[in-house]
Biopython code that builds the backbone (N, CA, C, O; Angstrom):
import numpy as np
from Bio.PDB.StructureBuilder import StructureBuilder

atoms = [
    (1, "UNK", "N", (141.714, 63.367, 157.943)),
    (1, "UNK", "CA", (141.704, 64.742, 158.389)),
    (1, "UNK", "C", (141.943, 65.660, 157.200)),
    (1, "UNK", "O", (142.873, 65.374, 156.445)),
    (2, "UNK", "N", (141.161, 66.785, 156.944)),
    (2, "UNK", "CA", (141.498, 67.615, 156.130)),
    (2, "UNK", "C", (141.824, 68.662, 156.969)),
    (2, "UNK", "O", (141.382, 68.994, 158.069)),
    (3, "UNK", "N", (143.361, 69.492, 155.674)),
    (3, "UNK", "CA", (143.743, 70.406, 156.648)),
    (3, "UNK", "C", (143.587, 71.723, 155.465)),
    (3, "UNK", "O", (143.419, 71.470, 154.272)),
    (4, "UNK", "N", (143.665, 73.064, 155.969)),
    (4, "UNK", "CA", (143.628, 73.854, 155.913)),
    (4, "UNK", "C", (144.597, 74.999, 155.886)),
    (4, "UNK", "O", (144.290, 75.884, 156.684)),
    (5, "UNK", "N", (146.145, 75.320, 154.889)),
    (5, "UNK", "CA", (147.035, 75.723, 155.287)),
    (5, "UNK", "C", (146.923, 77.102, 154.698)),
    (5, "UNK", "O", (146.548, 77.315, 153.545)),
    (6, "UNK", "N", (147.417, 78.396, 155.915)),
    (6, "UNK", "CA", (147.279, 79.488, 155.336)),
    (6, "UNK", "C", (148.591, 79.884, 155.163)),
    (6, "UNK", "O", (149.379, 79.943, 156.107)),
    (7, "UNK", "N", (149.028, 80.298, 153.448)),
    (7, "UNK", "CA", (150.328, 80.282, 153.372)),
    (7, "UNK", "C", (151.087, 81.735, 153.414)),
    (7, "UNK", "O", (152.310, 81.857, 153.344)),
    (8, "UNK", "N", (149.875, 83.139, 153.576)),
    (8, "UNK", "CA", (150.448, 84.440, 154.247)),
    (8, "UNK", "C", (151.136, 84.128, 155.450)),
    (8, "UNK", "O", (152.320, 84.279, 155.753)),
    (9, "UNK", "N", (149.823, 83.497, 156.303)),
    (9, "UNK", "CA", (150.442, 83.380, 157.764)),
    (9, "UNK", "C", (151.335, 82.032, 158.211)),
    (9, "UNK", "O", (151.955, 82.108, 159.272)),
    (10, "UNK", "N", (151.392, 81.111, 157.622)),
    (10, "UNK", "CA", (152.048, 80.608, 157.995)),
    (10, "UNK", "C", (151.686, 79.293, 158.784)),
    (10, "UNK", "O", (152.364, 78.441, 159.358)),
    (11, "UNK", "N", (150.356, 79.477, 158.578)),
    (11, "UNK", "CA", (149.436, 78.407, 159.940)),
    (11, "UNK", "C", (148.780, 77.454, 159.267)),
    (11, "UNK", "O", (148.394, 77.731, 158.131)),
    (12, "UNK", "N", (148.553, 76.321, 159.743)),
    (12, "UNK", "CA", (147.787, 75.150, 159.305)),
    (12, "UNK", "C", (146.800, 74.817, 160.039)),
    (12, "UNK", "O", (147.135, 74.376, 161.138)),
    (13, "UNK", "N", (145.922, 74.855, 159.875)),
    (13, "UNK", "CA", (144.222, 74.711, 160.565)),
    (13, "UNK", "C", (143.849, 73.019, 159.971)),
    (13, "UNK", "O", (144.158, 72.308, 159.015)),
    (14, "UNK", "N", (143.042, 72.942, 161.144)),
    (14, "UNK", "CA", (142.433, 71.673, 161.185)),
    (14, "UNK", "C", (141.085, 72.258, 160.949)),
    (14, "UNK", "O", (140.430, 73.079, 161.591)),
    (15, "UNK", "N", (140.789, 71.416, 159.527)),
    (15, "UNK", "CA", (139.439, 72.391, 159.337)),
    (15, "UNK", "C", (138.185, 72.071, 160.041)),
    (15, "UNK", "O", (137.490, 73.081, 160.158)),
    (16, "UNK", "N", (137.550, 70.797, 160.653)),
    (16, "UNK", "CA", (136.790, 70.004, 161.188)),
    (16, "UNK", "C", (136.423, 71.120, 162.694)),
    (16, "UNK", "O", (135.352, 71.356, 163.253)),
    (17, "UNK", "N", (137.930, 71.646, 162.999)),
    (17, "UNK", "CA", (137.637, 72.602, 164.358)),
    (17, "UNK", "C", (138.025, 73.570, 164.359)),
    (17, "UNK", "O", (138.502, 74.093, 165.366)),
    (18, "UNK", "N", (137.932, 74.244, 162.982)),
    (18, "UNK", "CA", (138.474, 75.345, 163.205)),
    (18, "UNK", "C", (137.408, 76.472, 163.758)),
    (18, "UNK", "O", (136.232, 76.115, 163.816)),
    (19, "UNK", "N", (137.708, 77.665, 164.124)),
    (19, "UNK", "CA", (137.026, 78.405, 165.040)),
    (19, "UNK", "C", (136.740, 80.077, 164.017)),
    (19, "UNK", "O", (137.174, 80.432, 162.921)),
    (20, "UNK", "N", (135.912, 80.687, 164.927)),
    (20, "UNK", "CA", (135.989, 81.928, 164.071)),
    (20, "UNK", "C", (137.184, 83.018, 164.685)),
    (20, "UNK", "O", (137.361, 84.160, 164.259)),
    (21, "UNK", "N", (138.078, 82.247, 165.981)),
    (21, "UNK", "CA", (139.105, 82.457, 166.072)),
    (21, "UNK", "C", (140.431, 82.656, 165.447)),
    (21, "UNK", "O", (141.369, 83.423, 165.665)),
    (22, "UNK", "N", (140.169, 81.596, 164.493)),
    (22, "UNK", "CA", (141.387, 80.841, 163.863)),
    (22, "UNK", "C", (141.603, 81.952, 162.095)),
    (22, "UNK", "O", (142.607, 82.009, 161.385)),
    (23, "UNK", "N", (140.212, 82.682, 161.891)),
    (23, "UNK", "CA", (140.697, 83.298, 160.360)),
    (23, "UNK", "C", (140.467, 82.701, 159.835)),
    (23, "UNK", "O", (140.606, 83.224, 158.730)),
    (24, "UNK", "N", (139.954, 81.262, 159.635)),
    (24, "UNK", "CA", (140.084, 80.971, 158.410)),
    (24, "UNK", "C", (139.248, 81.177, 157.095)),
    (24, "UNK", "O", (139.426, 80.633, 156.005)),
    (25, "UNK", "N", (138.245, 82.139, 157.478)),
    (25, "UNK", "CA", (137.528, 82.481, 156.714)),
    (25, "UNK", "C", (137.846, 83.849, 156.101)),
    (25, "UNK", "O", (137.286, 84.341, 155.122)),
    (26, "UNK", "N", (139.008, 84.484, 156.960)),
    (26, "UNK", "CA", (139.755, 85.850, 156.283)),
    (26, "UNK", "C", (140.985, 85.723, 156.028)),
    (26, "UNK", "O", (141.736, 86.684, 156.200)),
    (27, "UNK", "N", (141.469, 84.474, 155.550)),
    (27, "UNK", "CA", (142.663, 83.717, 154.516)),
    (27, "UNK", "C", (142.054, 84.574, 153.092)),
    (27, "UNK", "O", (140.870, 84.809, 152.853)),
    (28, "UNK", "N", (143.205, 84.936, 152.283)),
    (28, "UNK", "CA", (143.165, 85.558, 151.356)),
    (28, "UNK", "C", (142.804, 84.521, 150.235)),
    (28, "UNK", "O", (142.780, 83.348, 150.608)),
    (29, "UNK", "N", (142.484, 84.807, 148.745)),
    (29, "UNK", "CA", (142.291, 83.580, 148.134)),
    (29, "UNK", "C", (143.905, 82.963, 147.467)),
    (29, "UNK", "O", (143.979, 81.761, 147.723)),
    (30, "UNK", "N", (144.584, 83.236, 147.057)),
    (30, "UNK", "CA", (145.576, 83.400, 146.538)),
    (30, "UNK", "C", (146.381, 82.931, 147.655)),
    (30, "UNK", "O", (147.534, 82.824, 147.237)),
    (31, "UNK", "N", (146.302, 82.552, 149.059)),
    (31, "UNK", "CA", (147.137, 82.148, 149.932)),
    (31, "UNK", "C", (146.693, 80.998, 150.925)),
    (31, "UNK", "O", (147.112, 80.589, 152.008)),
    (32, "UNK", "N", (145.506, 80.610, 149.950)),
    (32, "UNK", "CA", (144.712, 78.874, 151.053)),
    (32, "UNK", "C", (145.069, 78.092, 150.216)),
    (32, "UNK", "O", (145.316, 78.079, 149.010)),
    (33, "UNK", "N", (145.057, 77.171, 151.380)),
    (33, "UNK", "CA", (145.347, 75.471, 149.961)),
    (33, "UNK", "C", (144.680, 74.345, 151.105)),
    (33, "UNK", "O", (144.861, 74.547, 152.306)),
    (34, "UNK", "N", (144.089, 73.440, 150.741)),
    (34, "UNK", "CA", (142.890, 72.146, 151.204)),
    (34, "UNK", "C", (143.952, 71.287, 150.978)),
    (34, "UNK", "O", (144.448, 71.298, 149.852)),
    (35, "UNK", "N", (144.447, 70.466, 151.911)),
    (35, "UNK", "CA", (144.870, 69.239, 151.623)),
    (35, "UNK", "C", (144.856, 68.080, 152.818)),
    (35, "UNK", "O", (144.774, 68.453, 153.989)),
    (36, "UNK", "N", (144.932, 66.760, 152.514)),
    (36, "UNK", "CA", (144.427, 65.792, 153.012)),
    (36, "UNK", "C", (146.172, 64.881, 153.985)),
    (36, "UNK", "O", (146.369, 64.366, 155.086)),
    (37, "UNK", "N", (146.826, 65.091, 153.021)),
    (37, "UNK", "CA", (148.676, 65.183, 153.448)),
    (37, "UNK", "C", (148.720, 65.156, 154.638)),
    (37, "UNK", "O", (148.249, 66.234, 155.000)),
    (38, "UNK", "N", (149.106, 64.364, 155.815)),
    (38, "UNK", "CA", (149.608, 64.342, 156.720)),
    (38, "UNK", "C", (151.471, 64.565, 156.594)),
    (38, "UNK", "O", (152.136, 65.297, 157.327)),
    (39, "UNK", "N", (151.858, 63.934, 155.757)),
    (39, "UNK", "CA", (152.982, 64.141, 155.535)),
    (39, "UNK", "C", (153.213, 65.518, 154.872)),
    (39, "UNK", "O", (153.983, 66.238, 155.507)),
    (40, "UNK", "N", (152.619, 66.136, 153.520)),
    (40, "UNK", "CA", (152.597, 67.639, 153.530)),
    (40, "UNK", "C", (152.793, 68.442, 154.510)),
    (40, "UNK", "O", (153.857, 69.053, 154.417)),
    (41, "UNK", "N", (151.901, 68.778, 155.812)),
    (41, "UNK", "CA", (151.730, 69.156, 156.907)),
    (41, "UNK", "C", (153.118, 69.396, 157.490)),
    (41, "UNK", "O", (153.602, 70.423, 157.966)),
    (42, "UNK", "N", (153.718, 67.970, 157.298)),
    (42, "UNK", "CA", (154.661, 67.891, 158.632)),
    (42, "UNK", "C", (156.226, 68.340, 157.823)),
    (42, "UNK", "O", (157.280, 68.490, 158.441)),
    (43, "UNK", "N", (156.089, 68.476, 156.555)),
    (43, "UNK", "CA", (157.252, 68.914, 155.404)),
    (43, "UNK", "C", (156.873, 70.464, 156.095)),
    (43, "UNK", "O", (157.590, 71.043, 156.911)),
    (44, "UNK", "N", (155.831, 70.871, 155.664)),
    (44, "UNK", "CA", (155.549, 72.589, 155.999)),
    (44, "UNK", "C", (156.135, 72.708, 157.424)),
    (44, "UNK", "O", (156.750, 73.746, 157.669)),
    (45, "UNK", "N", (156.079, 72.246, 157.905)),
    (45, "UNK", "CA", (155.914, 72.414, 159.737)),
    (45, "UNK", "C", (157.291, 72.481, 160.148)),
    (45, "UNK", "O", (157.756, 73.389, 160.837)),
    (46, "UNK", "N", (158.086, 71.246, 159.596)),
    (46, "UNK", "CA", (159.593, 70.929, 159.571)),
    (46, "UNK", "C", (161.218, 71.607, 158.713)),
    (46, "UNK", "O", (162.412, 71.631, 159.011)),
    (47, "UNK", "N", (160.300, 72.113, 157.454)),
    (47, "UNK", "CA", (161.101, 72.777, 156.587)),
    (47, "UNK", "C", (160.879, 74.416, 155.952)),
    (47, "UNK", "O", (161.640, 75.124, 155.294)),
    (48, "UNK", "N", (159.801, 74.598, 156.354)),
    (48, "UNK", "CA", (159.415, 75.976, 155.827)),
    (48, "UNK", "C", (159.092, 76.987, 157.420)),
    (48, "UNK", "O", (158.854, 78.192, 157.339)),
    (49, "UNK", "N", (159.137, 76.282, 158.718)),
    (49, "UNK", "CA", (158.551, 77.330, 159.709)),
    (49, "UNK", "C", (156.783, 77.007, 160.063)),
    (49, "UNK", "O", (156.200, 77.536, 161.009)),
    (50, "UNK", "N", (156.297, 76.289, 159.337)),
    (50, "UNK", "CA", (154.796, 76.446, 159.504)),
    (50, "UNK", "C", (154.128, 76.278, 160.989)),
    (50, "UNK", "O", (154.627, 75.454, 161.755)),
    (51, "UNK", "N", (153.170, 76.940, 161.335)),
    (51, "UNK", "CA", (152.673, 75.968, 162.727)),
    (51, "UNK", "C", (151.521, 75.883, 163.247)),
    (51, "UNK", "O", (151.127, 77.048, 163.195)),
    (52, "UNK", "N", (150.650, 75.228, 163.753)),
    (52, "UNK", "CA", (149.591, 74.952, 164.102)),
    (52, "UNK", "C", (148.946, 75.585, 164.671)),
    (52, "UNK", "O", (149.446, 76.098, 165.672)),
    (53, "UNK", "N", (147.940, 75.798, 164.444)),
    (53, "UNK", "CA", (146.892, 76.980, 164.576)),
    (53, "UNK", "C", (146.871, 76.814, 165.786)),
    (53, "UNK", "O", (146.835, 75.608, 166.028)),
    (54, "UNK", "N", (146.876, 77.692, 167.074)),
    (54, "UNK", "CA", (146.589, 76.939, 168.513)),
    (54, "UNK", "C", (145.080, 76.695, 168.482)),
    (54, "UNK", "O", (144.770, 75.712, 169.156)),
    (55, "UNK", "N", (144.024, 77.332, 167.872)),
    (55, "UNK", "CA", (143.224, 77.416, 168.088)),
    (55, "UNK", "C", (142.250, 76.391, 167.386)),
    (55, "UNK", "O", (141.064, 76.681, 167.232)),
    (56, "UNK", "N", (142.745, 75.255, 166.987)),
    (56, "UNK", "CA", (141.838, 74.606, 166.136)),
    (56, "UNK", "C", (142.554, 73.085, 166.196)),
    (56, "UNK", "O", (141.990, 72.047, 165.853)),
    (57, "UNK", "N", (143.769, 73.180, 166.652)),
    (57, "UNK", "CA", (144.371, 72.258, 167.007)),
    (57, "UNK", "C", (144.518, 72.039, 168.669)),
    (57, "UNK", "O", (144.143, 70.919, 169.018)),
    (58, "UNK", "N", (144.850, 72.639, 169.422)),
    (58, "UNK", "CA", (144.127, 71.899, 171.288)),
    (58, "UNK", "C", (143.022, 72.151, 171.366)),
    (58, "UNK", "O", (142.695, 73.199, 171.923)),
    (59, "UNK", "N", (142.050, 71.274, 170.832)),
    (59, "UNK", "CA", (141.023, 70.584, 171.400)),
    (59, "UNK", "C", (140.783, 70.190, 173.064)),
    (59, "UNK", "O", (141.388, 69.326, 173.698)),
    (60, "UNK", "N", (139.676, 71.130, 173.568)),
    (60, "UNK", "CA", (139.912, 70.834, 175.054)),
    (60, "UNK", "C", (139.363, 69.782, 175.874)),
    (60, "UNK", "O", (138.185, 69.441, 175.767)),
    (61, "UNK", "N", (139.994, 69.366, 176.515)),
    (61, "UNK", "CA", (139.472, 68.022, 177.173)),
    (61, "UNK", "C", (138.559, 68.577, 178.315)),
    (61, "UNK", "O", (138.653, 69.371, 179.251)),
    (62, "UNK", "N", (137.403, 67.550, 177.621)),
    (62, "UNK", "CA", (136.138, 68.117, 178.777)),
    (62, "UNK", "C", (136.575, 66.771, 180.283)),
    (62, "UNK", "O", (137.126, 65.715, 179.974)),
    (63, "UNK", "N", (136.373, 66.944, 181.129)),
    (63, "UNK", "CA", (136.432, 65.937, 182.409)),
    (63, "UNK", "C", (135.173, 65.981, 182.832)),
    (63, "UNK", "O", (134.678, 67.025, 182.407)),
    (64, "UNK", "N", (134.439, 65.395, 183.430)),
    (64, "UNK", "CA", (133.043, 64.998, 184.072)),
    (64, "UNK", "C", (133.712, 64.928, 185.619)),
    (64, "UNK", "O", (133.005, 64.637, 186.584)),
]
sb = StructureBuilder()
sb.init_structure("model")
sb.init_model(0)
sb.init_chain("A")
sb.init_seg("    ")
for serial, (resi, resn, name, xyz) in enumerate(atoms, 1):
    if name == "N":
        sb.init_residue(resn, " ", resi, " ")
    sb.init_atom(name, np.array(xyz, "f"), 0.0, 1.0, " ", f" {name:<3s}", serial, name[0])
structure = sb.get_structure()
């Protein structure tokens, strides 16, 4: 998984789904960073406040 962390806001995007919801294309340059870190992620998430984009992270379950 590559992730996508925006470090103005505070949010970590899953880049594979991220949306034109999610900003991540109006992340500043000076405040994106690409990384592959699952454990990164969960340091940001756990020690700095960070949190998951809602929008790129619940993925909706389709039912038939």
């Amino acid at each position: 998984m590559k992730y996508v962390v925006d470090h103005h806001k505070k949010h970590v995007h899953e880049q594979r789904y991220s949306l034109d919801n999610c900003g991540v294309d109006r992340i500043p340059s000076d405040a994106v960073e690409f990384t592959d870190s699952q454990d990164y992620i969960k340091d940001l998430e756990n020690t700095h406040s960070y949190v998951k984009c809602p929008y790129c992270h619940e993925v909706p379950l389709l039912i038939d």
